[in-house]
C-alpha positions as CSV (number, residue, x, y, z in Angstrom):
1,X,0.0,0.0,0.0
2,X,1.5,3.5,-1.1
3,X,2.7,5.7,1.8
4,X,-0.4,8.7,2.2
5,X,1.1,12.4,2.3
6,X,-0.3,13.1,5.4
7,X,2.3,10.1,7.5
8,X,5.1,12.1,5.8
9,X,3.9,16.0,5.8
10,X,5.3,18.3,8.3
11,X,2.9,19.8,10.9
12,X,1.6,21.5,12.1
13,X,1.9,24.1,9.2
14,X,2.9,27.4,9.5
15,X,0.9,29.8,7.7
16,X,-0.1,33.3,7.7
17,X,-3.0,35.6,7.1
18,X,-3.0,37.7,3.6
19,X,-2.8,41.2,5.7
20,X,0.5,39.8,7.2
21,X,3.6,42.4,6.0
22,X,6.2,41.3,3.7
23,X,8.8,42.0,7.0
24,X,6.8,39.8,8.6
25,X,6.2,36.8,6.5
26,X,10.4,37.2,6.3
27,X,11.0,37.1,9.6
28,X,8.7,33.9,10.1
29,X,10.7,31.8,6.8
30,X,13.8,32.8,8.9
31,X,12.7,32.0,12.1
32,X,11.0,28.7,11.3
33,X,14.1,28.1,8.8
34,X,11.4,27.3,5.9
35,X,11.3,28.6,2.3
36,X,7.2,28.6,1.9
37,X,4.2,30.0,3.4
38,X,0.9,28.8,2.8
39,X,-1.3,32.2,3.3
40,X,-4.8,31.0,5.0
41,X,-7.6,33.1,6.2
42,X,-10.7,31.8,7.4
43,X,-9.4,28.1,7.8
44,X,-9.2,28.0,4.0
45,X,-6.2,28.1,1.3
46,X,-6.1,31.5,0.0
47,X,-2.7,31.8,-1.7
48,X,0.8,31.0,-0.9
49,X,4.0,33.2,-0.9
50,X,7.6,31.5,-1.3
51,X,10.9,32.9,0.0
52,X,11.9,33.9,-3.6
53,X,8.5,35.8,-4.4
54,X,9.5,37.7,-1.1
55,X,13.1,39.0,-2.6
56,X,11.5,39.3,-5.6
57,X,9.2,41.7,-3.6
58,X,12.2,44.0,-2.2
59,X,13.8,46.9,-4.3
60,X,16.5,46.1,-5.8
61,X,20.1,47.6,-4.9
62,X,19.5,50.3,-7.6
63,X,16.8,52.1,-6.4
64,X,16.9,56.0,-6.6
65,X,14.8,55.6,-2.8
66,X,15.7,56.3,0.4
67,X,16.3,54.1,3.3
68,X,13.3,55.5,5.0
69,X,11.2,55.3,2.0
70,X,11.9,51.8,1.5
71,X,11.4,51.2,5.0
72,X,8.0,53.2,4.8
73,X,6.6,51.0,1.8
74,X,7.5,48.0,3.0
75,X,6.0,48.1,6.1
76,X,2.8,48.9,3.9
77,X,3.3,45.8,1.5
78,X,1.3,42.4,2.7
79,X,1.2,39.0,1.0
80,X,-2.0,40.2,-0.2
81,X,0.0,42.1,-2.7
82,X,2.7,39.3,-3.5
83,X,0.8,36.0,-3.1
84,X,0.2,33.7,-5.6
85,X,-3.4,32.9,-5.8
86,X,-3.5,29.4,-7.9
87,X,-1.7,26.8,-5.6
88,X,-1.1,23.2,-6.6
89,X,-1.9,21.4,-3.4
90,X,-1.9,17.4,-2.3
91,X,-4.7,16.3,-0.8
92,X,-3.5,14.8,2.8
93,X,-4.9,11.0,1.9
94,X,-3.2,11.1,-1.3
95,X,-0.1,8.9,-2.3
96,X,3.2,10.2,-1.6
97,X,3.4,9.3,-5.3
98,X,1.6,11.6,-6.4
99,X,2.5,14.4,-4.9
100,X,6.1,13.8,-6.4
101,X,4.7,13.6,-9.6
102,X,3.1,17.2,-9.7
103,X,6.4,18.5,-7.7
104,X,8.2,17.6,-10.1
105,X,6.0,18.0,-13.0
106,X,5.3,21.8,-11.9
107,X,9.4,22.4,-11.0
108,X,8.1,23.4,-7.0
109,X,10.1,22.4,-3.8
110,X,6.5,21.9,-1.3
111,X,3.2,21.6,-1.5
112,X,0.4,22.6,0.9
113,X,-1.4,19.8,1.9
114,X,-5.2,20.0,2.6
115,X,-7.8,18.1,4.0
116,X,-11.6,17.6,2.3
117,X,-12.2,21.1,3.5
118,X,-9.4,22.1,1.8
119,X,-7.9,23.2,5.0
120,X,-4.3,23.4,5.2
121,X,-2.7,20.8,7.4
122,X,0.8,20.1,6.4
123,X,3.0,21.0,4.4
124,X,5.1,18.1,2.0
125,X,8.3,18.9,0.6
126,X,11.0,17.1,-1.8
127,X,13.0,16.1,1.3
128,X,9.7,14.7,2.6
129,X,10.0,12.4,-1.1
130,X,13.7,12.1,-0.8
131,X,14.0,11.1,3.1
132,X,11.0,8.4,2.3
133,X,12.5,6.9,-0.8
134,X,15.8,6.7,1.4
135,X,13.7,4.6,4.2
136,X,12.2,2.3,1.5
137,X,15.2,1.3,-0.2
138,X,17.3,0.6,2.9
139,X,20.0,3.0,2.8
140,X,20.9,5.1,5.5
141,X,19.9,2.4,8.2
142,X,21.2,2.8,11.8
143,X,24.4,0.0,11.2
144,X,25.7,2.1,8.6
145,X,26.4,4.9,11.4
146,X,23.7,7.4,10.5
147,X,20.0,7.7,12.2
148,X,17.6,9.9,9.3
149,X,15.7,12.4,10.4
150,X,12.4,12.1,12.1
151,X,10.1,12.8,8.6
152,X,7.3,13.6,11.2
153,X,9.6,16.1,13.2
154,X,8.1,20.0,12.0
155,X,10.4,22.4,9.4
């Protein structure tokens, strides 16, 4: 029987509401040493921002502002503004086959992982693929000197 995205998904996920600053939403990837943010409000799926729309979202080096007026519009600037509003998702009692596929079909990293409510729940990344297909084929056991990482364990 195929391994189901939700025994293999981290959670509980960290997400954030749309009116949530672009500051912010930085300081939480850091702090939580992630690179994607699901962006919820009212329970439900809304968008989701990643840490390179964020740069993307900063001025660049060669802008004729000031400090204080970069400063000024960030503080202003919420995920609202940045998100990405279509979102490939895996449904939490889907195969962990199947969410590969459309990772890799669709050149992401993660994806959100929602329940029938399409609530977010989890998140599943590549690592979440890679650490699994490790497990499954053996490698990486205990007598070769090296304990993997608890897939469960959050991100």
């Amino acid at each position: 029987m195929p391994t189901p995205v939700k025994d293999l998904m981290s959670h509980p996920p960290v997400t954030a509401p749309p009116d949530t600053t672009v500051p912010e939403a930085v300081r939480m990837l850091g702090a939580r040493g992630i690179r994607r943010l699901p962006v919820v409000e009212g329970g439900r799926l809304v968008g989701i921002v990643t840490e390179r729309d964020l740069k993307e979202a900063m001025p660049s080096a060669s802008t004729t502002l000031s400090i204080w007026e970069i400063t000024s519009a960030l503080s202003r600037l919420t995920l609202r503004e940045v998100m990405k509003t279509s979102v490939l998702t895996a449904d939490e009692d889907a195969p962990l086959h199947d969410a590969a596929y459309t990772m890799l079909r669709h050149r992401v990293g993660g994806l959100p992982v929602v329940n029938d409510r399409h609530e977010v729940v989890g998140v599943v990344t590549v690592t979440d693929v890679l650490r699994e297909y490790v497990r499954l084929s053996g490698l990486g056991r205990e007598e070769a000197g090296e304990r993997l990482p608890d897939p469960t364990s959050s991100r």
